[in-house]
FIGU-887011 format. One line per 5 residues: number of its first residue (from 1); their letters; for each residue x, y, z of N, C-alpha, C. Coordinates in steps of 0.001 Angstrom, whole numbers. Layout:
REM FIGU-887011
NUM> a> X,Y,Z,X,Y,Z,X,Y,Z | ...
***
This chain:
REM FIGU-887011
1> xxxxx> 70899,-82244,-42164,70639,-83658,-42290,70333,-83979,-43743 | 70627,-85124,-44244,70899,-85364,-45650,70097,-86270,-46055 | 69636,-86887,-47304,68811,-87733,-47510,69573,-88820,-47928 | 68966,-89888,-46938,69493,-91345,-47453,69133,-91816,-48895 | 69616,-92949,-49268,69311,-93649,-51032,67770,-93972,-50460
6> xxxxx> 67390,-94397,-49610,65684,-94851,-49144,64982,-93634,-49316 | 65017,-92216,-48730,64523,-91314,-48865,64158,-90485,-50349 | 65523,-90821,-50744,65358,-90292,-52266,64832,-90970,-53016 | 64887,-92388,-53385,64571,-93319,-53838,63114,-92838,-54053 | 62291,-93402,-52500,60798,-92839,-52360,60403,-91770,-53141
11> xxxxx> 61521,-90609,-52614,60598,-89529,-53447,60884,-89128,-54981 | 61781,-89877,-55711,61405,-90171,-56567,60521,-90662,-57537 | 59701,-91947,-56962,58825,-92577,-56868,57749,-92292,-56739 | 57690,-91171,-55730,56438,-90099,-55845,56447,-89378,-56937 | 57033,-89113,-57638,56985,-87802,-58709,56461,-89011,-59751
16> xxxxx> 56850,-90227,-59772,56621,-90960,-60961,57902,-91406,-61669 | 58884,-90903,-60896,60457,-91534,-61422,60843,-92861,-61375 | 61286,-93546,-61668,62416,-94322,-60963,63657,-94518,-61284 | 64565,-94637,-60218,65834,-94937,-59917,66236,-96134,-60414 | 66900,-96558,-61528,67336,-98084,-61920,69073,-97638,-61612
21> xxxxx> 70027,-99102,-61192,71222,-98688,-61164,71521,-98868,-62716 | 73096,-98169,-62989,73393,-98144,-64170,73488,-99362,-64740 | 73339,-99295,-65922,73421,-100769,-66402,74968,-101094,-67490 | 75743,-102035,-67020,77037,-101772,-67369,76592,-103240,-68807 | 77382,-103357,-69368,77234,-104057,-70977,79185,-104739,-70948
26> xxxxx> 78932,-106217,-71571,80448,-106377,-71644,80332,-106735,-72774 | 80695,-107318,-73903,80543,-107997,-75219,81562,-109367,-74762 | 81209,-110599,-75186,81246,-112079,-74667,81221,-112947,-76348 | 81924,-114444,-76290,81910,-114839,-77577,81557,-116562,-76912 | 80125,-116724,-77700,80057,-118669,-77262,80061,-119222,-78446
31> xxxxx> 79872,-120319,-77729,79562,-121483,-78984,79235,-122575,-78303 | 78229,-123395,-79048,77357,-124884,-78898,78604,-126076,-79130 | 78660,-126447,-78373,79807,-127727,-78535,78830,-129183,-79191 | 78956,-130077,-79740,78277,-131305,-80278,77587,-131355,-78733 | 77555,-131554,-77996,77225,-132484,-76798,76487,-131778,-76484
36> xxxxx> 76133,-130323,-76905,75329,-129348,-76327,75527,-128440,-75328 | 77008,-128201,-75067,77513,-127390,-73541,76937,-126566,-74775 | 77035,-125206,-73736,77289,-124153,-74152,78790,-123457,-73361 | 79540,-122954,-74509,80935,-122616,-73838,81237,-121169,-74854 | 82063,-120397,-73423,82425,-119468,-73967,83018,-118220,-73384
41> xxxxx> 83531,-117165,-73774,84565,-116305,-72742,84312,-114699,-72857 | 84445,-114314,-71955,84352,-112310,-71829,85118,-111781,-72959 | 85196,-110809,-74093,85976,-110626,-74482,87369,-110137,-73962 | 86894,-109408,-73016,87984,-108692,-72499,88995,-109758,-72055 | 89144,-110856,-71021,89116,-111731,-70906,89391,-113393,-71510
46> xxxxx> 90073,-113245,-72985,89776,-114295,-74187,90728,-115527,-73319 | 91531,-115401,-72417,92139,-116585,-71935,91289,-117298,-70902 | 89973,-117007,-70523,89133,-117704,-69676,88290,-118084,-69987 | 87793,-118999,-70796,86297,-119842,-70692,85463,-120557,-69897 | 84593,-120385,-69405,83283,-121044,-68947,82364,-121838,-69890
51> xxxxx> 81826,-122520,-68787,80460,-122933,-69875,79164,-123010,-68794 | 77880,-123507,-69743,76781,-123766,-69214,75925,-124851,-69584 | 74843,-124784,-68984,73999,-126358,-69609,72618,-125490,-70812 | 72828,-124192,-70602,71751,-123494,-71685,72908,-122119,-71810 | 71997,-121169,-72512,72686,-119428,-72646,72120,-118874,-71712
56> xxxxx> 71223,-118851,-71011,71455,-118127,-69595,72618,-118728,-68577 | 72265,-120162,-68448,73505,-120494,-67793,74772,-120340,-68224 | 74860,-119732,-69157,76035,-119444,-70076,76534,-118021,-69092 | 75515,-117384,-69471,75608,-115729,-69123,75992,-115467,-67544 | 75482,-116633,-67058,75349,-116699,-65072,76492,-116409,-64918
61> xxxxx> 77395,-117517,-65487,78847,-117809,-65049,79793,-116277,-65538 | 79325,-116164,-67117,80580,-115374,-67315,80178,-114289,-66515 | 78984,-113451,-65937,78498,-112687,-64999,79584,-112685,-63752 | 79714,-113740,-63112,80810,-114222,-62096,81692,-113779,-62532 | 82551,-114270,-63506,84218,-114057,-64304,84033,-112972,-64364
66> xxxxx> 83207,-111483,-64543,83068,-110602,-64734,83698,-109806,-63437 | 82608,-110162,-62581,82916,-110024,-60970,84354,-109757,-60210 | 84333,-111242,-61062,85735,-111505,-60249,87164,-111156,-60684 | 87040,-111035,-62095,87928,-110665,-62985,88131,-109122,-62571 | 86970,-108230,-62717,86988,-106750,-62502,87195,-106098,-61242
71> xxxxx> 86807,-106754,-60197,87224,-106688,-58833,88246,-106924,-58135 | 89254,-107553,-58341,90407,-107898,-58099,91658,-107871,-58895 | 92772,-107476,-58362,94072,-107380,-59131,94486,-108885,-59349 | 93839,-109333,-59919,94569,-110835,-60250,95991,-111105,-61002 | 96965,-111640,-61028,98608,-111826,-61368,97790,-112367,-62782
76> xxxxx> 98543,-112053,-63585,98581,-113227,-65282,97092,-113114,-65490 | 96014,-112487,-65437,95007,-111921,-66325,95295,-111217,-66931 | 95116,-111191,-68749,95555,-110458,-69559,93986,-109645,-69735 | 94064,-108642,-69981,93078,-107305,-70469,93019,-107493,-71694 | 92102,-106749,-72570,91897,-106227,-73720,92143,-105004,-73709
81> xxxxx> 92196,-103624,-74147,92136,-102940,-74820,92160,-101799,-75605 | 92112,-100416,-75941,92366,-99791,-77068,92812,-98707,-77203 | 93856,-98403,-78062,94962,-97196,-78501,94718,-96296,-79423 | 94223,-95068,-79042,93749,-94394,-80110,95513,-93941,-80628 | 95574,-93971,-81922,97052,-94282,-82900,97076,-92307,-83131
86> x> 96041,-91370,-83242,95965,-90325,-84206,95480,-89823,-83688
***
């Protein structure tokens, strides 16, 4: 019999550990429009912009586009990225 994520978790927790999930990082590009949006897009991603009414609400959304972008085979989403040449 095997230990569930609850079991381990706990006894981790006992020793003084803890378990955080990994924490994944995207790099993103905004900008303040006159009117005060905040707007702006995933890099990976440069053909999709969002916006928000602050920079967290900024972050909410592209969080989503993230989601949804990375989770699904979407048609005509272009990718970013990189070729090692050497």
């Amino acid at each position: 019999m095997g230990l569930d994520s609850g079991t381990f978790r706990n006894g981790l927790s006992g020793l003084g550990l803890v378990c955080k999930p990994l924490c994944m990082k995207t790099r993103y590009t905004y900008w303040v429009e006159p009117d005060g949006a905040y707007l702006g897009f995933l890099n990976e991603f440069p053909d999709h912009w969002t916006q928000g009414e602050d920079l967290e609400d900024l972050k909410a959304h592209l969080r989503d586009l993230y989601e949804t972008f990375s989770g699904e085979a979407i048609p005509g989403i272009r990718k970013e990225g990189e070729l090692e040449i050497a």
